[in-house]
C-alpha positions in Angstrom: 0.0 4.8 0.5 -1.8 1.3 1.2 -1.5 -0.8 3.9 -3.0 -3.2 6.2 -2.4 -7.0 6.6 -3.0 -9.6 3.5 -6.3 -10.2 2.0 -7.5 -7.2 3.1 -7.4 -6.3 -0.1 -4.9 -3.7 -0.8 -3.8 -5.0 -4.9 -7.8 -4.7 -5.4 -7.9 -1.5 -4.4 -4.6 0.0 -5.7 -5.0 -1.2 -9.2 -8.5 0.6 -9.7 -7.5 3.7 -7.9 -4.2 3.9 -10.0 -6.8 3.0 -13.0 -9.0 5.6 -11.9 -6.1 8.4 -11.4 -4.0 7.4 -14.3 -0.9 7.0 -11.4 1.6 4.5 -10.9 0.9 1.1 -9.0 4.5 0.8 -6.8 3.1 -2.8 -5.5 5.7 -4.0 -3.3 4.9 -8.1 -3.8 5.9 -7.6 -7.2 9.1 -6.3 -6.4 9.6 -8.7 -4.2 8.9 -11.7 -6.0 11.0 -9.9 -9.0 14.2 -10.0 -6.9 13.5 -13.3 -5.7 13.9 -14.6 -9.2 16.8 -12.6 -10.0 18.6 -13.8 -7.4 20.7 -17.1 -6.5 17.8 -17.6 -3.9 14.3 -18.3 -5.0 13.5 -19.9 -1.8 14.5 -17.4 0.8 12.2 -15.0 2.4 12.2 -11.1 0.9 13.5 -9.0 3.1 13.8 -5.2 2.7 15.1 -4.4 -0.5 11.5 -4.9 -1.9 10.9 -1.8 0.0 14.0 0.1 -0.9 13.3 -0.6 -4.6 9.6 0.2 -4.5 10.5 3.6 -2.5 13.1 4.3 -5.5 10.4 3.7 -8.4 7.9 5.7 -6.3 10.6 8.1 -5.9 11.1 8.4 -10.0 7.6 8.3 -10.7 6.6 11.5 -8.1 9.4 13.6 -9.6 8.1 13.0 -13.0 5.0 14.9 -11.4 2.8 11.1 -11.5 0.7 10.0 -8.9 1.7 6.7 -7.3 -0.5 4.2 -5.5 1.9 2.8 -2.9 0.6 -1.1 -2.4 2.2 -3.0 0.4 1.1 -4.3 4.1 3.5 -1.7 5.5 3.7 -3.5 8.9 5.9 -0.8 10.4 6.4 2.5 11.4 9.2 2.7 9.9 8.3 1.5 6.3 5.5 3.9 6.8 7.5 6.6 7.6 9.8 5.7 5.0 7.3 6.1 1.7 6.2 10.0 3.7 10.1 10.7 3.7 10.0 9.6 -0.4 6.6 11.6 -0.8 8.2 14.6 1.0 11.4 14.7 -1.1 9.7 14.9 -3.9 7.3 17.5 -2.5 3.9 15.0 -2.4 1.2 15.2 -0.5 0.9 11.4 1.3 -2.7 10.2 2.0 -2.5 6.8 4.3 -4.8 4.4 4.2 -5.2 1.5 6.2 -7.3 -1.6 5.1 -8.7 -4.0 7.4 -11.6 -7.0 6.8 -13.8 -8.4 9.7 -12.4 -11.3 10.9 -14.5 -14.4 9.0 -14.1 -12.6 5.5 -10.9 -11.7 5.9 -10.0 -15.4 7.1 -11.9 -16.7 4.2 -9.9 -14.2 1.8 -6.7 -15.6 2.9 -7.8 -19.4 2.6 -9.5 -19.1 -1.1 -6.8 -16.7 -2.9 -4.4 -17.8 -5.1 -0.8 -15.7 -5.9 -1.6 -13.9 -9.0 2.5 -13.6 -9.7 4.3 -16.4 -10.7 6.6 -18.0 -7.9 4.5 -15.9 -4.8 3.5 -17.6 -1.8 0.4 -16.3 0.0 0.7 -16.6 3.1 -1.5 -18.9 5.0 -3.9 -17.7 7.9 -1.8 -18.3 11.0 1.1 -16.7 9.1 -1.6 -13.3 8.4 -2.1 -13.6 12.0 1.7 -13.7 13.5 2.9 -11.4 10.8 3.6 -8.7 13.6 1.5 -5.7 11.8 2.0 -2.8 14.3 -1.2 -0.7 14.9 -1.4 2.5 12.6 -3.2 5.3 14.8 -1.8 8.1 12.5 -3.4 6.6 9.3 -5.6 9.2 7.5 -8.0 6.8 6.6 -8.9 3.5 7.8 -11.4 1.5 5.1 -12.7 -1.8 6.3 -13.1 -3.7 2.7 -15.8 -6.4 4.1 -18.8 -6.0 1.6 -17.5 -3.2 0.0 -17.3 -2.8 -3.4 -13.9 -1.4 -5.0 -15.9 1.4 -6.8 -16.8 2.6 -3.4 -13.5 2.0 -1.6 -11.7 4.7 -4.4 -15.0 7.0 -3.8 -14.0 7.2 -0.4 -10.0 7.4 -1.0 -10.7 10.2 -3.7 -12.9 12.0 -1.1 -10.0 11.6 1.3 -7.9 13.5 -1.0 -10.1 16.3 -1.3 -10.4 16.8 2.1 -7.1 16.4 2.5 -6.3 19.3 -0.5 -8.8 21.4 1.4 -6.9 21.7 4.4 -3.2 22.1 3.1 -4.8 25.0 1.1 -6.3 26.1 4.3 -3.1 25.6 6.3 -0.5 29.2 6.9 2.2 29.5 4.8 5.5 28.3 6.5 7.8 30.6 4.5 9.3 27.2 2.8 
């Protein structure tokens, strides 16, 4: 699972690690934006059945044996502990990574992008900064995109997995 505040580039990194793993890209903004226009609506703000929705496709795609590339700013503990609880139903292994971007790229991220789905709003600076993102101390990973390229950024995801692989292997059977 991805997270970390917008423009820190999350999509960027999601859609060529799901390229590069052949899994499924559960982006939550999509969702979102898709309900939005199904509904009566369009101007409100999304609230948590983006979530719910992308933890159900998630859901589908694990128990089909797929890999999925969770994309959304996950602000919360409880969104984050939400996509392990999906993960562990379906008996997935959850690697979480937290993006971040040094503070003038990042800003200058937010002020030049543009939506890339129809009818989504990016949000502006002050709203990146007010969002109220809660700090993520348990994430597995923590990738600071500034300079980076993407290439590197799933390098050091798949590495992460590895690792990660290495230890449950290593790890005493529980009798479960």
């Amino acid at each position: 699972m991805l997270g970390g505040r917008p423009g820190t580039g999350k999509t960027t990194l999601a859609r060529a690690w799901a390229a590069a793993r052949g899994a499924a890209h559960a982006r939550v903004d999509t969702i979102e934006q898709a309900l939005l226009r199904a509904g009566d609506a369009p101007d409100r703000s999304p609230g948590p059945e983006g979530y719910a929705a992308a933890y159900a496709v998630a859901a589908d795609q694990l128990t089909l044996g797929l890999d999925v590339v969770a994309d959304s700013v996950n602000p919360l503990a409880v969104t984050r502990q939400a996509w392990q609880e999906v993960a562990r139903r379906a008996g997935a292994r959850v690697l979480q990574v937290e993006l971040t971007c040094a503070g003038a790229e990042h800003r200058r991220r937010v002020d030049t992008r543009t939506a890339d789905i129809p009818g989504h709003l990016v949000p502006r600076w002050e709203e990146v900064l007010t969002s109220g993102y809660e700090p993520w101390p348990e994430a597995d990973l923590s990738l600071d995109t500034t300079g980076q390229p993407v290439v590197e950024l799933v390098a050091a995801v798949e590495t992460a997995l590895v690792k990660a692989a290495v230890v449950d292997a290593a790890a005493p059977s529980r009798g479960n």
